[in-house]
C-alpha positions, 0 to 999 in steps of 0.5 A: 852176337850169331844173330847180328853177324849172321844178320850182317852176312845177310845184308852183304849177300842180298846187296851184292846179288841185287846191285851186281849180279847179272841177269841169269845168276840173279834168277837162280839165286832167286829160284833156290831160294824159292827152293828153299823156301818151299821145302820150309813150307813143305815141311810145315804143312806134313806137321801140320797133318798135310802131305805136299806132293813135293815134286809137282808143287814145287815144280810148279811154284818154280814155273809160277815164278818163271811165269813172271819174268821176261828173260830175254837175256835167256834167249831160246829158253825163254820160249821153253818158259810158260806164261803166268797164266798157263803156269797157274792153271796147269798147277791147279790142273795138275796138282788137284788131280793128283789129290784126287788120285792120292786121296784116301778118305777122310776129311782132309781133302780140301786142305791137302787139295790146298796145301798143294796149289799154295805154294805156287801163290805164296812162293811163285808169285811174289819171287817171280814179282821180285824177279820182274821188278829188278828186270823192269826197274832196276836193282834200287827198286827192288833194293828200296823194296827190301830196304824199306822192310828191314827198317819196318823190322828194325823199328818194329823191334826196337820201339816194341822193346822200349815202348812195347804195352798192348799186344798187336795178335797175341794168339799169333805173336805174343811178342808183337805189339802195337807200339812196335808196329807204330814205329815200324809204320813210321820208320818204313814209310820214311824210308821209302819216301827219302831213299824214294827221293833216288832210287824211285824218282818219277813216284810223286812224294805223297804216292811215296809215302803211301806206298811206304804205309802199305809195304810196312803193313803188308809186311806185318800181315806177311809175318804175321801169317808166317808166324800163325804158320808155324804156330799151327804146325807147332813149331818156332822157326821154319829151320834152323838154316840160318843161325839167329834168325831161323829159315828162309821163309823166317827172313822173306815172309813179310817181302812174300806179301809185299812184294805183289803189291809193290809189283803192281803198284810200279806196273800198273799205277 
């Protein structure tokens, strides 16, 4: 029962802030859940034996996201706001020198360089993306976005329970099944190909479909990679922020990979 009203109040909160909220409360709605997010992920990489210089990185996993939005509503601030491409590089710049100034030999230098930068890729960008989305296309792309991952979600775990037999990445997630992960590809693709049919109109059918088979597997390789996250770090969730259903990166992981694609897709293709 925690697990479904929590899941319900989820739901309500990600529907009310995409569909209604203006410009500036979206985007800080979505930079403290990038906060949040990156004290989970930091938390994971000190139990995985890797120290996060957690002000630099995230600083710069929040001006990586930042990178990506237009924000003309901002005004003056926008100007204050670095582009994408200086964002990243004095990210590298600035968080590598800092491990070469912390590094106290041994054989962890490359991971702790690493674990540094990584935020700003796996966070930054696909929140920023999310961001950009919503800014460009509207609420009901973004909306669509999410929508098409939850019914993968919802899928995956309900035909995994009923039909579940052969395991999709047992040294990951001995749950998963490739069962499960059939229905998630069928459920997700319709989704977006229906739900396509209002929110993302001038998308041809057929490019809708394939786009909805590509969001379902970013997403599964988004969760599985979440999950081999945790596994490595010896740990089941990465909080216990949101009663049933773990932290913040537990309920974004599989938006964290798809969320890039489905960005370049509406922009570029």
């Amino acid at each position: 029962m925690t697990r479904v009203l929590s899941g319900a109040a989820l739901l309500a909160f990600a529907i009310a802030v995409v569909w209604f909220a203006p410009p500036i409360l979206f985007l800080a709605v979505a930079e403290l859940l990038l906060v949040g997010a990156f004290v989970e992920l930091a938390q994971l990489a000190a139990a995985s034996g890797l120290g996060v210089p957690r002000v630099a990185a995230g600083t710069a996993a929040a001006l990586t996201s930042l990178g990506l939005t237009s924000a003309p509503w901002l005004g003056d601030i926008a100007r204050a706001i670095p582009a994408l491409d200086a964002a990243i590089m004095t990210a590298f710049v600035a968080l590598a020198s800092l491990t070469l100034m912390q590094w106290r030999g041994g054989p962890d230098a490359l991971g702790l360089a690493a674990a540094s930068v990584f935020p700003s890729l796996y966070l930054g960008l696909p929140i920023g993306a999310m961001v950009s989305i919503r800014e460009s296309r509207g609420g009901a792309a973004l909306f669509l976005l999410m929508l098409t991952i939850v019914a993968s979600d919802i899928a995956q775990y309900y035909a995994g329970r009923a039909a579940g037999r052969r395991r999709l990445a047992p040294a990951i997630s001995p749950k998963k099944t490739i069962e499960g992960a059939a229905g998630g590809f069928v459920f997700g693709a319709l989704t977006m190909t229906v739900a396509g049919g209002w929110w993302l109109p001038n998308v041809a059918v057929p490019f809708r479909a394939l786009l909805g088979v590509a969001v379902v597997a970013l997403g599964i390789a988004g969760d599985l990679f979440e999950s081999m996250l945790k596994r490595s770090a010896g740990v089941k969730d990465s909080s216990s922020l949101i009663p049933g259903h773990g932290g913040i990166l537990d309920r974004i992981d599989a938006l964290l990979f798809a969320a890039p694609v489905y960005y370049i897709v509406l922009k570029y293709v």
